[in-house]
C-alpha angles and dihedrals in degrees: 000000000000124000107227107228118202095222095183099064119082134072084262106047136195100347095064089049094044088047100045088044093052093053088041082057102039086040108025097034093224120147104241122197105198113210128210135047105017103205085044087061101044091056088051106059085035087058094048096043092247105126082104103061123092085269120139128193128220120191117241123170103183120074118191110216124221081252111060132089114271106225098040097060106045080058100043105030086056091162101046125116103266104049083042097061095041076048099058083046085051093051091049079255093120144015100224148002124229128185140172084191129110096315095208083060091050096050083040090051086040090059097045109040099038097030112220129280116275103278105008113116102187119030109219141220109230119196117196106218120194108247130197083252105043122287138332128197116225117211125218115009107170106324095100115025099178110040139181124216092253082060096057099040086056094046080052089059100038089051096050095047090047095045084044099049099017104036095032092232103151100204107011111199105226112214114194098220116237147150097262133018081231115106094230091060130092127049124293091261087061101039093052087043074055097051091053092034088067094055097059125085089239118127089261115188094174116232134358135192136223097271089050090081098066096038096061096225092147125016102232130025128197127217142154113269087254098058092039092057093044083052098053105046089053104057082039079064104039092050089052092049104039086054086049095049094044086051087048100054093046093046087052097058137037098220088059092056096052095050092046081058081065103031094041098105086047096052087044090061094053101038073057087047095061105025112114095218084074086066096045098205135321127276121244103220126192101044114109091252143037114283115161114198112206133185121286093229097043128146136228090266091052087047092054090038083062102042094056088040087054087053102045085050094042087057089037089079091223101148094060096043094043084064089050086048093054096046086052096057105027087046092065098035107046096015089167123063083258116106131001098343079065088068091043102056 
């Protein structure tokens, strides 16, 4: 099965998705349809040498710009890249969609095109983050800013089932992410998601702070859209300046050259650690189908990382297992059409 790429999204379109879909194809061996203008996207693979890789081409001639409304243009721009591509997953054409575009337009694509799954009522962005003990998963990170508790309970059991089945994480442990570890702590949107959270069966640890993350202390955390984004653009900035700073101070003093020459394959492995391109782009999880967001600004490296993420997602089975999850869990704690369990039929 292909994954549909929208090679029209992205601050560097189409050459970076052309490029990372060229190096998925030669070194993963997956079968890649590029959407969007057709004869663009001809010149590019002939430029790179690539007419010869499993890459197939689908015609798009609508683009939505990081500008426009979401909504709007999934409905209006009916033949651009990226509806096109949710469109070919939606036809049993391809396995996943992947796009570097507006990513509002793309969640907003995801959800009209592919429908949700049975019983979720917001579909999330999940961001995986590099941890001192391996890797967490972050949930959600912009796709939701005002939440209700039903939303995060269900961001709690879409991330399990992914970090168990994606991730291959056999018992993930799920942190609700606050501003203490204390149970009077939080707002009241996170102490009553608390409250649900400890009558699941979910591998519940209770709250989490924000150091938590890196350290790895629980493998996914749960947060609002409007957290979660705050979140990510800040270790995306941390991680820039703490490399410019660390170039800054070697270039500033001999010594410090000399010992980089030393310590360089040790600060290569973590500049690859917390690079973003290693993680390709960021699952949305909850639609009835496989759409990977990826940065705006991302390389050729982040576009490949994706494609092959978006494979190994589309084969993990998570969608149907995250609706048997939900069942699991709604089913014992609002077993009447009262409540939460109202909003999920």
């Amino acid at each position: 099965m292909r994954v549909a790429v929208d090679a029209m999204g992205g601050d560097n379109a189409p050459a970076v998705e052309v490029e990372g879909a060229a190096v998925a194809a030669r070194e993963h061996g997956i079968s890649v349809v590029l959407v969007g203008d057709q004869l663009r996207l001809k010149q590019e693979l002939d430029r790179i040498g690539a007419s010869n890789l499993d890459i197939t081409i689908h015609h798009a001639s609508e683009v939505v710009g990081m500008h426009d409304s979401a909504s709007d243009a999934v409905r209006k721009k009916r033949n651009s890249s990226v509806r096109v591509a949710f469109e070919l997953v939606k036809n049993g054409d391809a396995c996943a969609a992947v796009s570097a575009g507006n990513s509002g337009a793309t969640m907003a694509a995801g959800m009209f095109v592919l429908k949700r799954i049975s019983g979720i009522e917001r579909p999330a962005i999940a961001q995986v983050f590099p941890t001192l003990q391996g890797k967490t998963l972050v949930l959600d990170v912009g796709g939701n800013v005002d939440c209700k508790a039903s939303h995060l309970v269900q961001f709690a059991i879409m991330g399990q089932v992914y970090a168990k089945h994606a991730m291959g994480i056999s018992n993930p442990r799920i942190g609700l992410l606050s501003n203490g570890e204390e149970e009077s702590k939080g707002n009241d949107l996170t102490r009553e998601t608390n409250s649900i959270l400890r009558k699941t069966s979910l591998n519940y640890a209770g709250y989490v702070e924000g150091r938590d993350i890196f350290k790895g202390t629980v493998e996914v955390i749960v947060c609002d859209g409007f957290v979660g984004n705050v979140v990510l653009k800040l270790s995306e900035g941390l991680a820039e300046a703490t490399g410019t700073m660390l170039k800054r101070e070697i270039m500033g003093d001999t010594i410090a050259k000399m010992g980089y020459l030393f310590m360089r394959g040790a600060f290569n492995r973590f500049k690859k650690t917390v690079d973003y391109a290693e993680y390709g782009g960021a699952p949305l999880i909850g639609i009835n189908g496989v759409g990977m967001i990826c940065h705006g600004g991302s390389n050729a490296k982040a576009i490949k990382n994706a494609i092959r993420f978006a494979n190994d997602y589309a084969n993990s089975g998570v969608t149907q297992r995250i609706a048997e999850k939900l069942s699991e869990n709604y089913g014992a704690l609002f077993p009447t059409n009262g409540g939460v369990i109202a909003t999920l039929s």
